[in-house]
Structure formats: C-alpha cells, structure tokens
Residue, then its C-alpha position, 0 to 999 in steps of 0.5 A: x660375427x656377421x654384419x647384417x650390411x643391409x640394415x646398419x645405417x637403418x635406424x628406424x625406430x619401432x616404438x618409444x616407452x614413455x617417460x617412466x618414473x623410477x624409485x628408490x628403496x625408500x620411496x623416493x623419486x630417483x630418476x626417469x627413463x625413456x625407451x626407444x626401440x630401434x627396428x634392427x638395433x635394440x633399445x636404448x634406454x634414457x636415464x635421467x637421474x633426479x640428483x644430476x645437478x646439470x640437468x637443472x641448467x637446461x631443464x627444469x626438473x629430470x622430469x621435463x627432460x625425460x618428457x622432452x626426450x621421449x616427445x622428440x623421440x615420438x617426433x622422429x618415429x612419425x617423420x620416419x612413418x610419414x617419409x616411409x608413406x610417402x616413399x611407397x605411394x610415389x612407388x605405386x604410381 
C-alpha cells in the first residue's frame, strides 16, 4: 500500500449531506445520518439512532443531534474555504 505523504494530514472537507432522516421496515423513524466528504479520505457517515438513550442527556432528540453535527460540519467547511481564500490573495500580492 502506497501512502499518499502529501495529503495525509490534509482534511479538507469537500461537502456535507445534510441530516437525513432514516426509517425502519414498519415506517418508523429509526435514526439520522449526516455525511462529511472528505477531499482525499472518503466520507464519513454520522449515525444518530433514535433508541440511544444517551443522546437524550445531551441533546434533545437524535434529531437536533444530527442538525447540530451537520451545522458544525458546514462551519468547518466554510473556515477552511475562507482560510484557503485568504491563503491565495496573500499569494498574488
């Protein structure tokens, strides 16, 4: 297996799917996923079950877990955008 050296540390996140809804085979609301594609790693997938009695502690619902995730995700993507920007106008002057 060849490590690509140049871009192992290099998470940059490419786009993020929105918190989606997923159900069980008799029509109940079994969970949220939220997907981050990464530029050089992938995508990982964030599960949020509706019957994990822990998440009730923190959050609200799996719901408000799942929107938080994906918000924070969106957050990360648009400071590495604007630090990238900002990283090519200081290199044209």
């Amino acid at each position: 297996m060849k490590l690509d050296w140049k871009h192992l540390f290099d998470w940059t996140i490419d786009s993020v799917g929105g918190p989606a809804q997923s159900f069980k085979s008799n029509g109940q609301t079994a969970g949220y996923t939220v997907l981050v594609r990464y530029k050089y790693h992938g995508t990982d997938k964030y599960y949020f079950d509706a019957e994990d009695e822990r998440l009730y502690t923190t959050f609200r619902s799996p719901e408000e877990a799942a929107k938080l995730c994906y918000a924070d995700a969106v957050r990360r993507m648009n400071r590495q955008k604007a630090r990238m920007a900002a990283e090519m106008s200081r290199q044209k002057d």
